[in-house]
C-alpha positions, 0 to 999 in steps of 0.5 A, spaced: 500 500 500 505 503 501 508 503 495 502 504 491 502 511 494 509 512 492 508 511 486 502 515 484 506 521 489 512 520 483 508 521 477 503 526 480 510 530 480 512 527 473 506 530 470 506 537 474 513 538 471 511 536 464 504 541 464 509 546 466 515 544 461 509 545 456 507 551 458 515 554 458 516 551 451 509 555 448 510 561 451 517 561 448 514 559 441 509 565 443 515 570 444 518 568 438 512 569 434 511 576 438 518 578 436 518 577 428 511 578 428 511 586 431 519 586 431 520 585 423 514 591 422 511 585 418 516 583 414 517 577 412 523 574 406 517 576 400 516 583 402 523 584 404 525 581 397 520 586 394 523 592 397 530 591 395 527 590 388 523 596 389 530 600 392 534 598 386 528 599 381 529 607 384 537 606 384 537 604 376 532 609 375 535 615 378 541 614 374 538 612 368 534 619 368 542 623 369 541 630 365 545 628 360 546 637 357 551 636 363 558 632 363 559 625 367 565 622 369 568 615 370 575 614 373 578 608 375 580 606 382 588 608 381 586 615 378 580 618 382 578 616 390 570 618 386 570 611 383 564 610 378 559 616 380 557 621 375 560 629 376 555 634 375 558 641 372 551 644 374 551 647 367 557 650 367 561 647 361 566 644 365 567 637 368 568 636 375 574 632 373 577 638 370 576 641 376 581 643 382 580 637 387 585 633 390 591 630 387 590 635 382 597 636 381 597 630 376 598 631 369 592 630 366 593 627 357 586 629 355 583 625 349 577 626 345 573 621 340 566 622 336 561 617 339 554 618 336 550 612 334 554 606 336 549 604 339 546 602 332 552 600 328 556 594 329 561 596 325 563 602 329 563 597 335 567 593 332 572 599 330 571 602 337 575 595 341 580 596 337 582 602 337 581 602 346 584 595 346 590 597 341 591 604 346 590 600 352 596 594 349 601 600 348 599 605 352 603 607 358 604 613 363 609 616 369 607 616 376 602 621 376 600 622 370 592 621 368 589 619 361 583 623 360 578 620 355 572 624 352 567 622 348 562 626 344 556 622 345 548 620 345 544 618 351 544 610 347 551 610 345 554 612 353 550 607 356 553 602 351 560 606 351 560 605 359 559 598 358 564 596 352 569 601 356 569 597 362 571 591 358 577 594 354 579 598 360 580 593 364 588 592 363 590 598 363 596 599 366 595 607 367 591 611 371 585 614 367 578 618 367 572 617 362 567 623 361 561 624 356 559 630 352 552 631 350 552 631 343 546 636 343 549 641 349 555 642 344 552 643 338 548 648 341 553 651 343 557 650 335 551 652 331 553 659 332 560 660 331 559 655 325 553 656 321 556 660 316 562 655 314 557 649 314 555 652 307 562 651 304 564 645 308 558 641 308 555 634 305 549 639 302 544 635 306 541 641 308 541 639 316 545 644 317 545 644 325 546 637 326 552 638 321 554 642 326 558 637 331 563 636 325 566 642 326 567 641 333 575 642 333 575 647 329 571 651 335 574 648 342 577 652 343 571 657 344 567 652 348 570 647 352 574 651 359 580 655 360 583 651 364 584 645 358 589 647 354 591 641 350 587 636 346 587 630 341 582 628 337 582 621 335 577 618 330 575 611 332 577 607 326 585 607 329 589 602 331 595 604 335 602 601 335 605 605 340 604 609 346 599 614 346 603 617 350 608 619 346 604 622 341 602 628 346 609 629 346 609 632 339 605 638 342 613 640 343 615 640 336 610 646 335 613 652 330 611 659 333 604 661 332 601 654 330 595 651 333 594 645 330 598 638 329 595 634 323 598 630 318 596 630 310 591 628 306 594 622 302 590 620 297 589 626 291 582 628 294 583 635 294 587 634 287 580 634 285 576 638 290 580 644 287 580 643 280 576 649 279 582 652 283 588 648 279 585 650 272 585 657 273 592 657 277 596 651 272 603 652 276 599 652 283 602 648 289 594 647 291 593 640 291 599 638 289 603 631 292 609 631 297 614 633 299 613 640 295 606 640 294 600 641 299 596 636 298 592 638 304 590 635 311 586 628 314 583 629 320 583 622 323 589 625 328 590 631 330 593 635 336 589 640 338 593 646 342 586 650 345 591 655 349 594 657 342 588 657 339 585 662 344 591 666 343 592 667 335 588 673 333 589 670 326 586 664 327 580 666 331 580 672 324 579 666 320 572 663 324 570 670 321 563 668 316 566 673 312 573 671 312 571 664 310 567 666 305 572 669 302 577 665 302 572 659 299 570 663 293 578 665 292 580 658 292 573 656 289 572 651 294 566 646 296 567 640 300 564 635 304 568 634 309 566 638 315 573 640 319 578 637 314 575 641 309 576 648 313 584 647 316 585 645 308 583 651 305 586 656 311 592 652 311 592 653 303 593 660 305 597 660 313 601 655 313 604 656 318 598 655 323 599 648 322 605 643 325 605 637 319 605 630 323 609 625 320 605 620 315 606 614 320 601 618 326 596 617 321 597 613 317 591 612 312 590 606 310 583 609 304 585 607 297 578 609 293 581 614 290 585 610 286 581 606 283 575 613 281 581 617 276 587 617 279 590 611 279 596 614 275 598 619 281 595 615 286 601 613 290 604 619 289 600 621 296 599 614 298 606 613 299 608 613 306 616 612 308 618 611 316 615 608 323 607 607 322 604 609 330 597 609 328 593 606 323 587 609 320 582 605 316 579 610 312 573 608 308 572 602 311 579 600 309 581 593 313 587 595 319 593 590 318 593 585 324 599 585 328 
């Protein structure tokens, strides 16, 4: 009897403990769905998902939606402590990247390319890797020194240009920084200084202001800050065979007074563009092959001096519309080849506002002339003796492969 009576004492204690570890382990449970019920503000792995999309969705939104009449800037890690962001001028014209910041003591190389409609031509894609890929293979630069590189573009060729440039700049060994123009804000800021040339140098479409971006060097000088001094201008359709770098050295060869380094025409497109000129004038030099002659100037490459061309008075005489206009009615000129077209007629007249780059900076690689009338002088233009350092596939002209 005894031992019934401590039996039942045992699992009388034994139940009371398991009704009382029951309600422990329900209270905990209650507590940790009261916890992540109010505590998490009703959030659970769904709507979390959902409001980090909606986050990013806001992100790529903002940064899509950039007011492109304004610059933006790229930089790499090693060039700049502002990685990956766009820099606003807030209108002014110049680019933060272009402003006193720190480590603005660098030496910066400044290099521009046109880079309207790529989104839309496969060909120009392809000529644009290998142009950056050929510049990133040789390109090399000194302890603080920057290459900065410019492109001149639409809203659909920027944000495919970032991507492209995040490929082809990924082993380069120096530092550099990427900006973008609006091509619509520099035009409308050309169309002005340039309208009147256009007449004489246009391709004759009529859609006059849209030539305008063709004349871009001609102007940079009025357009871009002060505080850019120096500039190339580079066509898309190059390849280079040396460092970059060592073409901006050519600025130092520059005679007094000249403004601009380019090389010549070498096919005989102006032989036929002055003919008018040259049948008026039988012992002309104009449109003459080399080394006597003056055969006319390629604007693939060229070294733009933008701190000479503010200062020369007889450059800026020359931008003038009447002056253009007397000078195309002199030499009775009309061509189709936009910037090319106005350097050729004035270097004609001022030579000496041009530094002559060796044919093997702009080695142009065009033979249509050739085959279209002039086949019996064509090598007369063509011929190219010394180092080549950049290609240039003119006309779809096929580049040599390495």
């Amino acid at each position: 009897m005894g031992l019934l009576r401590l039996v039942a004492r045992i699992m009388g204690r034994i139940s009371t403990f398991r009704s009382y570890q029951f309600v422990l382990l329900l209270a905990a449970a209650l507590a940790v769905v009261a916890f992540y019920y109010f505590g998490s503000e009703k959030q659970n792995f769904s709507s979390t998902t959902k409001r980090i999309k909606q986050t990013q969705a806001s992100h790529n939104t903002n940064r899509n939606d950039a007011d492109l009449t304004v610059d933006t800037s790229l930089s790499n890690p090693a060039g700049s402590e502002e990685q990956g962001g766009e820099e606003r001028d807030g209108g002014g014209g110049e680019s933060e990247a272009l402003r006193p910041r720190k480590g603005d003591s660098d030496q910066r190389y400044h290099a521009l390319m046109m880079f309207t409609k790529v989104d839309r031509s496969r060909s120009l894609q392809d000529k644009f890797r290998v142009a950056l890929l050929s510049m990133v293979k040789h390109g090399h630069f000194l302890e603080g020194e920057v290459l900065v590189l410019h492109f001149v573009s639409d809203q659909p060729s920027q944000e495919l240009g970032e991507r492209m440039l995040q490929e082809f700049l990924l082993d380069a060994t120096f530092r550099y920084e990427v900006l973008f123009h609006d091509v619509v804000a520099l035009t409308q800021k050309l169309f002005p200084i340039v309208e009147a040339m256009q007449k004489h140098f246009s391709a004759g479409s009529g859609a006059y202001y849209s030539d305008s971006i063709f004349f871009l060097s001609v102007a940079m000088h009025k357009i871009m800050p002060e505080s850019l001094t120096r500039i190339v201008q580079l066509d898309l359709d190059l390849k280079y065979k040396t460092n970059i770098r060592d073409f901006f050295q050519e600025f130092d060869r520059f005679p007094p007074g000249a403004v601009i380094g380019i090389a010549r025409e070498m096919q005989p497109v102006y032989r036929h563009t002055f003919w008018q000129y040259r049948k008026e004038h039988p012992q002309t030099r104009v449109g003459e092959p080399p080394p006597d002659g003056l055969p006319g100037f390629n604007s693939g490459v060229m070294l733009l001096d933008l701190g000479a061309m503010r200062a020369s008075a007889l450059y800026n005489q020359l931008l003038e519309p009447s002056n253009v206009a007397k000078l195309a009615d002199q030499y009775r000129f009309k061509g189709h080849l936009g910037d090319q077209d106005f350097f050729t007629m004035i270097g004609m007249e001022h030579p000496e506002l041009f530094y002559s780059l060796a044919c093997g900076w702009n080695r142009q690689l065009c033979t249509w002339w050739r085959d279209h009338g002039y086949g019996d002088v064509f090598q007369l233009y063509y011929r190219c003796d010394g180092p080549i350092y950049i290609y240039h596939g003119n006309c779809n002209s096929p580049i040599p492969d390495d």
